[in-house]
N, C-alpha and C positions, 0 to 999 in steps of 0.2 A: 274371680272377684275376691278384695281381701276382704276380710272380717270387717274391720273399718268402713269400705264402702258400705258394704250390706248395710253397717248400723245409718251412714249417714243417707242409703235410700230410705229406710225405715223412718227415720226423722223426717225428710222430705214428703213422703209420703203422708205422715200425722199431721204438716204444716200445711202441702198446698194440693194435695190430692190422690186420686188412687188411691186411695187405703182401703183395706178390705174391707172393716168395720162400716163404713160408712161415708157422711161427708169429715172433710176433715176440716183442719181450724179457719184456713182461707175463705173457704169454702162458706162457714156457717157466718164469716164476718161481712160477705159480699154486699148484703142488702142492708146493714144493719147502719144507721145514720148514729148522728152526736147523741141525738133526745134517746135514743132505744139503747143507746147502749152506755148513757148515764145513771139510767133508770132501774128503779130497784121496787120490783115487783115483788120483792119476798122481802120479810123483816131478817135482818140482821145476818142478809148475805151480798157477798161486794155483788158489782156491778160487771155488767158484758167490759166496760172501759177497763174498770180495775183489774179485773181478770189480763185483760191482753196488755196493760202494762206490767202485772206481775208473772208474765210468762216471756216477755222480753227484759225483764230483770233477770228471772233463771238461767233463760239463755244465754244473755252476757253473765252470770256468773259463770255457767260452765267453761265460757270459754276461757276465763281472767284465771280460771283453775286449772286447765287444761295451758296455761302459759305458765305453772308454777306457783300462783298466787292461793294461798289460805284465806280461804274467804266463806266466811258466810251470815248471809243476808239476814236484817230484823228490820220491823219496822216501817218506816218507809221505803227502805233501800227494799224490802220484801214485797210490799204493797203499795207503792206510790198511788199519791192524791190525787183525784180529777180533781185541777185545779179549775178552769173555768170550760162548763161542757159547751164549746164551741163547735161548728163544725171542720173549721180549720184545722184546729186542737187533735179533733175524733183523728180525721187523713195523716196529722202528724203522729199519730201517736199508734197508729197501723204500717205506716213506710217504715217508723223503727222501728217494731217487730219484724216486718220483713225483712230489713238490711241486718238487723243481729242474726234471724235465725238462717238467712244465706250463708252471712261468715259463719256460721255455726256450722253450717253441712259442709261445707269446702274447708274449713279445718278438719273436720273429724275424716271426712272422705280421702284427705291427705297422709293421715296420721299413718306410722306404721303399724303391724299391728302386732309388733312385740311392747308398744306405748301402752297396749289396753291393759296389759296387766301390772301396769306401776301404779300406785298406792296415791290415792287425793292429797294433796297436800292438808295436813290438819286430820284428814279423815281417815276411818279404820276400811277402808273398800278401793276398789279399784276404778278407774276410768272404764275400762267396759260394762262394770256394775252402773257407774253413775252416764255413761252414756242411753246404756238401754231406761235408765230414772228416765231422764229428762225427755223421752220420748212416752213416756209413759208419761209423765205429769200432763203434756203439752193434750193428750190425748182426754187425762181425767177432767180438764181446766176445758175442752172445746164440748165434752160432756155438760157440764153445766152452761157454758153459752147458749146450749141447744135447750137445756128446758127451762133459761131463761126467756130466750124467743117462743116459746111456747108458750108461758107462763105473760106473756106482755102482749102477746099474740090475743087471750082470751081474757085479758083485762079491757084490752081496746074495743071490746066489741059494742 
């Protein structure tokens, strides 16, 4: 198996299952509806929404960088808006994190793995460095999903 695959199990793994640690991101968004995961049980931290649309921002950034594009995210483009907590909205805004972070494994599980040590475009590190990132973000960002569901869990009661 090359370098590459390994990393884009390892990704897969953080996203939709099997991972050592625990449940992983799919995993902890299963149950979670529009209201529970617009909802902001702690002051002045984003939301379960926020979170998973700013981890399908990273994702597609990775990939717009991994095609040679200098880029990096502020703002909105870092943390987009729940604009209206639907639940239509919620399912849309869960199908694209899953379809970026698909293309994201089947690009990176493609790549060769003389690719992992060429330099970010803009950045001082390599795409092996910022591959194993983004699997580690996806993982620090499904952490705090879980003790937001915990945290909403025992408000409701």
């Amino acid at each position: 198996m090359s370098e590459a695959s390994r990393i884009a199990d390892q990704l897969r793994r953080a996203f939709d299952g099997s991972a050592w640690h625990g449940p992983a991101l799919l995993e902890l968004l299963e149950d979670v509806n529009a209201a529970t995961a617009a909802a902001k049980p702690l002051r002045n931290v984003h939301s379960i929404w926020e979170l998973t649309m700013h981890i399908a921002a990273w994702d597609g950034a990775v990939l717009r960088r991994l095609a040679g594009e200098k880029l990096q995210l502020s703002g909105s483009q870092n943390f987009p808006r729940v604009e209206k907590p639907r639940e239509s909205a919620w399912r849309k805004s869960v199908a694209d994190l899953k379809r970026t972070h698909d293309t994201l494994v089947k690009t990176v599980a493609a790549l060769p793995d003389s690719r992992l040590w060429d330099r970010v475009p803009g950045k001082r590190y390599t795409f092996y460095f910022m591959l194993h990132g983004v699997t580690q973000h996806e993982l620090y960002h499904a952490g705090q999903i879980a003790i937001l569901k915990k945290a909403l869990s025992t408000t409701r009661r």
